[in-house]
Structure formats: C-alpha cells, structure tokens
C-alpha positions in Angstrom: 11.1 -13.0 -3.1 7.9 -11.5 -3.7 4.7 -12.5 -3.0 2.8 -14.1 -6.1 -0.7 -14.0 -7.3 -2.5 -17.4 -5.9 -0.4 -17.0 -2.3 -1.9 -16.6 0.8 -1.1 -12.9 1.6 0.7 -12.5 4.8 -1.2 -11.0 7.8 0.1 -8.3 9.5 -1.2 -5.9 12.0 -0.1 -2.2 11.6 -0.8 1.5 13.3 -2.5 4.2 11.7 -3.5 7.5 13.0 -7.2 8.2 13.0 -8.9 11.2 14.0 -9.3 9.9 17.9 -5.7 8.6 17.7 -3.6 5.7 16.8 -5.2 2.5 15.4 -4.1 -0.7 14.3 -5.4 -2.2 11.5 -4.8 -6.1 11.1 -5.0 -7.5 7.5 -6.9 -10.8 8.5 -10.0 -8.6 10.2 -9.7 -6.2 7.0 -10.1 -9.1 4.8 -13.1 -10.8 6.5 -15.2 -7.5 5.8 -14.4 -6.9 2.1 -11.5 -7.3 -0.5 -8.2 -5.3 0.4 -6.0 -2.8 -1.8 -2.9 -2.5 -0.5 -0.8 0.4 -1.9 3.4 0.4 -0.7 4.8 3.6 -1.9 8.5 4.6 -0.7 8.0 7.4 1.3 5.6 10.6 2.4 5.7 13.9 1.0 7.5 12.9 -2.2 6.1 13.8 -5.0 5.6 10.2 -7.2 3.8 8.9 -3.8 1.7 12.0 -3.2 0.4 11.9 -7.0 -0.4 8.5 -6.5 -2.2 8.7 -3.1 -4.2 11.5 -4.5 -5.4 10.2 -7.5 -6.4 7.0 -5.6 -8.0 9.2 -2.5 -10.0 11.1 -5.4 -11.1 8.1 -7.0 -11.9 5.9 -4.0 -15.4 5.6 -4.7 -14.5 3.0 -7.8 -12.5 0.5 -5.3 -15.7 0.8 -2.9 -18.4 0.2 -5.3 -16.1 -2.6 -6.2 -15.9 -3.5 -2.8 -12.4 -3.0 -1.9 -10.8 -1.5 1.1 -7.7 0.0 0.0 -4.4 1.0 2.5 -1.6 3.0 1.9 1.9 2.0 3.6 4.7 3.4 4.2 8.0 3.0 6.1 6.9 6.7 7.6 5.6 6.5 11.7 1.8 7.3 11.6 2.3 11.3 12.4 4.0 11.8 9.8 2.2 10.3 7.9 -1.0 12.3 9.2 0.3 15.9 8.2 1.2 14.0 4.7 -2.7 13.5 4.6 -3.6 16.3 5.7 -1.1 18.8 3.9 -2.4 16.6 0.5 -5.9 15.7 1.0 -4.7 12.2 0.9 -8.6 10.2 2.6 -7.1 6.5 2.5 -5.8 4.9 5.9 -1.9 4.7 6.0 -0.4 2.6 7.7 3.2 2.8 9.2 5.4 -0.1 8.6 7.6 1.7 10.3 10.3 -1.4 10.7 10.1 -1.9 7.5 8.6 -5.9 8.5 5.4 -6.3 6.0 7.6 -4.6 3.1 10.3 -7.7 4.1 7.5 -9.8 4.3 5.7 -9.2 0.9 8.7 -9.0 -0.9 8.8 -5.1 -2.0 11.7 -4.1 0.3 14.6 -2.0 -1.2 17.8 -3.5 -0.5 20.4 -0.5 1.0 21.5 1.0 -2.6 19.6 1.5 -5.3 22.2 2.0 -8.7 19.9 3.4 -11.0 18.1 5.7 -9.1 21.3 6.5 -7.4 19.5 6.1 -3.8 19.9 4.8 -0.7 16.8 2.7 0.1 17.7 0.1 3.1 14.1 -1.2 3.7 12.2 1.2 1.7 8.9 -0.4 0.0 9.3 -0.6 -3.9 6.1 1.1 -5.0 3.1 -1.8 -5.8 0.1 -2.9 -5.7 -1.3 -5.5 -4.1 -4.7 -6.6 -4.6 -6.1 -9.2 -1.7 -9.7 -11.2 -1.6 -12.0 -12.0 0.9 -10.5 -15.6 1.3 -6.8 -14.0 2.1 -5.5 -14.9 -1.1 -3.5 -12.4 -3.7 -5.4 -12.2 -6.9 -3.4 -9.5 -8.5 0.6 -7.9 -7.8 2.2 -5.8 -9.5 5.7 -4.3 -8.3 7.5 -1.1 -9.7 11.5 -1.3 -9.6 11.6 1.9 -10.5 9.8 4.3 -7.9 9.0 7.0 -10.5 6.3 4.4 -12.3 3.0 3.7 -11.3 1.1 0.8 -10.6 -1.3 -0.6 -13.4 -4.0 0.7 -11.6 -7.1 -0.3 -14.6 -5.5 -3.9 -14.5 -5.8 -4.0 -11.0 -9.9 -2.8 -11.2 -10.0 -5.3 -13.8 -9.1 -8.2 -12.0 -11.7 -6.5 -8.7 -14.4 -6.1 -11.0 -13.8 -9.9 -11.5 -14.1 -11.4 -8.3 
C-alpha cells in the first residue's frame, strides 16, 4: 500500500556518494532543515529516468527558492549511480536503496513481473513523487504505474509553493 498524502512519511537513512565519498543521508535530519522532494525512478542510465533527473537537476533552483531539498533514489549501489551523474550531468543527491527497503516501505515497489511493460521488476521503485514537509508529513504523492510517464511535476510546485 502506498503511502498517502496526510501520513507521516517513513524515515529512512540511505548512502549516497559525494565528492569525498559515501554519505548517508537520513530523511528525519533532511526534513528538520527544509521540505524534502523525493524522486523514485526505476533504474540509472535509462533513458525515462535520465530525462527526468535532468530536467529536475536543470531546474533545481525553483525547488530551492521554494525551499525544498529534493533526492533521487534508486535500487542502483551509489557508484553506479555516480557515473550515472556524472555521464548525465545529473546535480541532485541519489540515493541507493539498494535493498530495495524504502521503495517497500513507501509503497512504490514493483512486484517481480510487470505484464504491460513486459518486465521483470522484483523490487524496482515505480517512478513517483513524493513531496515531504518540515513536520514529516506527505503533502503531495503521486505514483506512475507505468515507468514511461512522468510525475506531475507543476502540481507538485503547486502544492510547495503552498506550504
């Protein structure tokens, strides 16, 4: 079951490679500084997830003057994940869920197959958007079945621009 706007989002702390190493990055310290974006895309290097991570890494400075952290995750371990940055000029912090837990956790985990996109996903995030205020509650979800579609990423703004 996903997680639904008014819930508690659940804390988690994950690794992400920074330029002096790995790092973890625990939700509940994220959320005491500023409001967290958190971005589950299926996996690195494809080309729906590099689009999206792109087009949010360009436009970062409208989550920031909106005061929002945002965090990409994937089921990918942090170096990959790194040359995924770097090949793409992806800027945002990933972060390896590399078990596949906080996926479980939020509700966004693919179950093994996948009919109509003829995939095998076991524990694969669905692609969504999750949208997290200061006081650890969800104030905005949205969850893509289909991996090829995109977030509603002005919704999502909307509803920052409003807290």
């Amino acid at each position: 079951m996903s997680i639904k706007v008014g819930d508690p989002a659940p804390d988690f702390t994950l690794v992400t490679k920074t330029a002096t190493g790995p790092a973890l990055v625990k939700l509940s310290e994220e959320i005491s500084k500023s409001n967290v974006v958190l971005l589950f895309v299926p996996m690195a290097f494809t080309g729906v997830c590099t689009t999206e991570l792109c087009d949010v890494s360009n436009g970062i400075s409208a989550y920031e003057a909106l005061d929002a952290k945002v965090f990409g995750i994937s089921g990918d371990g942090p170096f990959a994940q790194e040359a995924w940055a770097q090949r793409d000029g992806i800027t945002l912090p990933l972060l390896s869920d590399y078990e596949h837990t906080v996926a479980k956790n939020y509700g966004v985990a693919y179950e093994q197959f996948v009919p109509e996109a003829n995939l095998i996903m076991g524990g694969v995030p669905k692609r969504s958007a999750f949208l997290i205020d200061k006081q650890g509650i969800v104030r905005f979800v949205d969850v893509k079945e289909n991996a090829r579609e995109l977030p509603d990423f002005d919704a999502l703004k909307s509803v920052l621009a409003s807290l």
